[in-house]
C-alpha distance (Angstrom), angle and dihedral (degrees) to the residues before:
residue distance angle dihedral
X1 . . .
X2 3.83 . .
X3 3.69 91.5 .
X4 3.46 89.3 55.6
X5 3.28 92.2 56.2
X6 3.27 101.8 45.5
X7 3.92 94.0 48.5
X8 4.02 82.5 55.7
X9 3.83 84.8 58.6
X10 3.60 91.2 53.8
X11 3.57 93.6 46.0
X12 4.15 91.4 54.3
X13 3.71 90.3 41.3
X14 3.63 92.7 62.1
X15 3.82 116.9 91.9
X16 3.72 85.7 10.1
X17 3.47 117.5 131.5
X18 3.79 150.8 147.3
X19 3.89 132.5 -93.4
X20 4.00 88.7 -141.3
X21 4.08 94.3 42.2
X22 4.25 115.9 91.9
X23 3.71 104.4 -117.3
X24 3.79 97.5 -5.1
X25 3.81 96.7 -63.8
X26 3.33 112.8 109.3
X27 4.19 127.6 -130.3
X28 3.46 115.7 -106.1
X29 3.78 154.3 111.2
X30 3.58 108.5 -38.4
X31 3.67 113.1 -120.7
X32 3.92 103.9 178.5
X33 3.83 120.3 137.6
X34 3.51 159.3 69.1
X35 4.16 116.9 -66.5
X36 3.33 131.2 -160.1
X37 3.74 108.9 -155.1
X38 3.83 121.5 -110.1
X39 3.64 103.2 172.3
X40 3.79 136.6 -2.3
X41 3.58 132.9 171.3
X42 3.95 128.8 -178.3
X43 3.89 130.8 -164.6
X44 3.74 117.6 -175.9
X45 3.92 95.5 -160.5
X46 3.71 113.5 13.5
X47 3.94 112.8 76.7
X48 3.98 95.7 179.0
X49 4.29 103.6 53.2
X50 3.61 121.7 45.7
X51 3.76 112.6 -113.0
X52 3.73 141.3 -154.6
X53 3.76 119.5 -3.3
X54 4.07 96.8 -115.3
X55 3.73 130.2 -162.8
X56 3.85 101.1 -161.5
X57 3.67 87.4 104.8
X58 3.84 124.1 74.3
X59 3.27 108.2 149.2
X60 4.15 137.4 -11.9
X61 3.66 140.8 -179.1
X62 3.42 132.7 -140.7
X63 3.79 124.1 -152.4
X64 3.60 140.9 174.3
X65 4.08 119.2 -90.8
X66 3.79 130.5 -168.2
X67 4.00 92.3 -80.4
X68 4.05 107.4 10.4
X69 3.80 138.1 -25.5
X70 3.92 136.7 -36.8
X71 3.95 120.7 -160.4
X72 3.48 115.3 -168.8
X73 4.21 135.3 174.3
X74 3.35 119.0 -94.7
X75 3.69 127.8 -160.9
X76 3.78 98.6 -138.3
X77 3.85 142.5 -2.4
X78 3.76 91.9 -79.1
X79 4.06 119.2 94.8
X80 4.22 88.1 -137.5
X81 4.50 85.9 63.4
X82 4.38 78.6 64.8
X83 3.73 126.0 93.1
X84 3.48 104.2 -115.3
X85 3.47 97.4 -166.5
X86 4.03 116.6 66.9
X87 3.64 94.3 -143.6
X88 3.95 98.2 48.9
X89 3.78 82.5 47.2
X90 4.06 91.7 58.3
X91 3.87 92.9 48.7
X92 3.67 99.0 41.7
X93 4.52 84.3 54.2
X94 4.25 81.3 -116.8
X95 4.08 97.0 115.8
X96 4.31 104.2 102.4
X97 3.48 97.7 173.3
X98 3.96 146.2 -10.3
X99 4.19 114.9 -164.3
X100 3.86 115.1 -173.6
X101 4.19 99.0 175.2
X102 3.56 125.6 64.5
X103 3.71 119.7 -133.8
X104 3.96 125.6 -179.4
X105 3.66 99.0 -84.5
X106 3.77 103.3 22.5
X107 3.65 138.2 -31.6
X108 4.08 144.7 -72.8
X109 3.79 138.8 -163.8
X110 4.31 118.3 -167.5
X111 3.65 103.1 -169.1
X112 3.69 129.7 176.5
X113 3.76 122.0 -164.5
X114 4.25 133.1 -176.6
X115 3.95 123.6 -169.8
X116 3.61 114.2 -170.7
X117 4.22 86.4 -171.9
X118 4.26 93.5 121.1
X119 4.11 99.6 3.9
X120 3.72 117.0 -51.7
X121 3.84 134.5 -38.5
X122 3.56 119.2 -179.5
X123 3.70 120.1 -165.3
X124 4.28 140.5 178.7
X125 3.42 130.9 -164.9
X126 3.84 129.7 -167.8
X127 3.90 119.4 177.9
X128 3.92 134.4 166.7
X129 3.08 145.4 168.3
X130 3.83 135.2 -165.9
X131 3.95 118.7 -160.5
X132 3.56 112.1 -151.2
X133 3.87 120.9 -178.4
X134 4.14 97.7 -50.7
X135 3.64 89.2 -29.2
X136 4.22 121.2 110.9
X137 3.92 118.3 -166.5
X138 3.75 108.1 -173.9
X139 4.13 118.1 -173.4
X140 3.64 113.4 -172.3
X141 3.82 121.1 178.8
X142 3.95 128.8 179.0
X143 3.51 130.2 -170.9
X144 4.22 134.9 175.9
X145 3.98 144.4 168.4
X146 3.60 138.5 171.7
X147 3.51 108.3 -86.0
X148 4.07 137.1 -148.2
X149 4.13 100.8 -92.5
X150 3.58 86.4 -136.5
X151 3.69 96.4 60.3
X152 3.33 96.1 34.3
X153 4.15 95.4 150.1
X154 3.57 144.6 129.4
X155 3.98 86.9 -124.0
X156 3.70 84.3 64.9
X157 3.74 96.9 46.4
X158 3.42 89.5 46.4
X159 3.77 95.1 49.4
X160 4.40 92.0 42.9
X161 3.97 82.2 47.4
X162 3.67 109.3 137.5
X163 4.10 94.0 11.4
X164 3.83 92.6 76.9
X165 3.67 122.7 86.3
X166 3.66 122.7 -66.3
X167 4.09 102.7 -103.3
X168 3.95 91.2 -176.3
X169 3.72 133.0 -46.9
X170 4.12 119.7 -141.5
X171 3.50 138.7 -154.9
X172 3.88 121.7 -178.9
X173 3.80 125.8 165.6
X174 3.86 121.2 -177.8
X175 3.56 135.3 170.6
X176 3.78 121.3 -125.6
X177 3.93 121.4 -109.0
């Protein structure tokens, strides 16, 4: 279900852009490269502390998109182990991250999502990430419910955001190469 989602993310993401942005991408810190991961931490149902230290994340790349950043897993140091292709990286379970808004140190993307396909699943997304010197700090957080068939939207995911249940909460810090 969560690659679903997040290939629906992809899919509103491109063509996107912004008024104030030179050919629809907009300014910002420039996150392209090849990580090698420092730190990472994953909780699968606690969205406010950090949880396990994980290991399922060696390395990862980040590269520019139509309207922001994707970060993706890689399977070694070397950029040709990445999924250069943002879909294939959603269905292989390799997409980390995708940011959309530029903040001062980085970028961010909230995203709420609804499929009606079998009932209705609401879901929100928050990710950022903050660049500092060589130094990437992503935080990813999911979170989904059930919701009411007949207000099965992305205006209500949106507006539940944060008050659903924790789906799984990320931290991943890398180093630039």
């Amino acid at each position: 279900m969560m690659r679903l989602l997040l290939f629906l993310s992809v899919l509103a993401l491109v063509g996107c852009g912004d008024e104030s942005t030179s050919g629809g991408v907009p300014a910002g810190v420039d996150l392209s490269g090849m990580y090698v991961t420092t730190y990472h931490t994953f909780s699968a149902n606690d969205c406010r502390n950090e949880g396990r230290p994980a290991s399922s994340v060696t390395n990862f790349r980040a590269f520019r998109g139509s309207s922001g950043f994707y970060i993706v897993k890689c399977a070694s140091a070397d950029a040709s182990s990445c999924p250069s292709d943002t879909i294939a990286a959603i269905l292989a379970g390799d997409m980390l991250g995708i940011v959309d808004a530029p903040t001062k140190d980085g970028w961010s993307m909230e995203q709420g999502s609804a499929s009606a396909s079998s009932g209705c699943q609401l879901s929100y997304s928050t990710t950022s990430v903050v660049l500092t010197g060589s130094e990437l700090r992503l935080e990813d957080r999911h979170y989904a419910q059930a919701g009411d068939p007949g207000n099965c939207t992305r205006t209500e995911a949106q507006r539940l955001g944060a008050t659903m249940a924790c789906e799984h909460f990320r931290v991943l810090i890398g180093t630039r190469q």
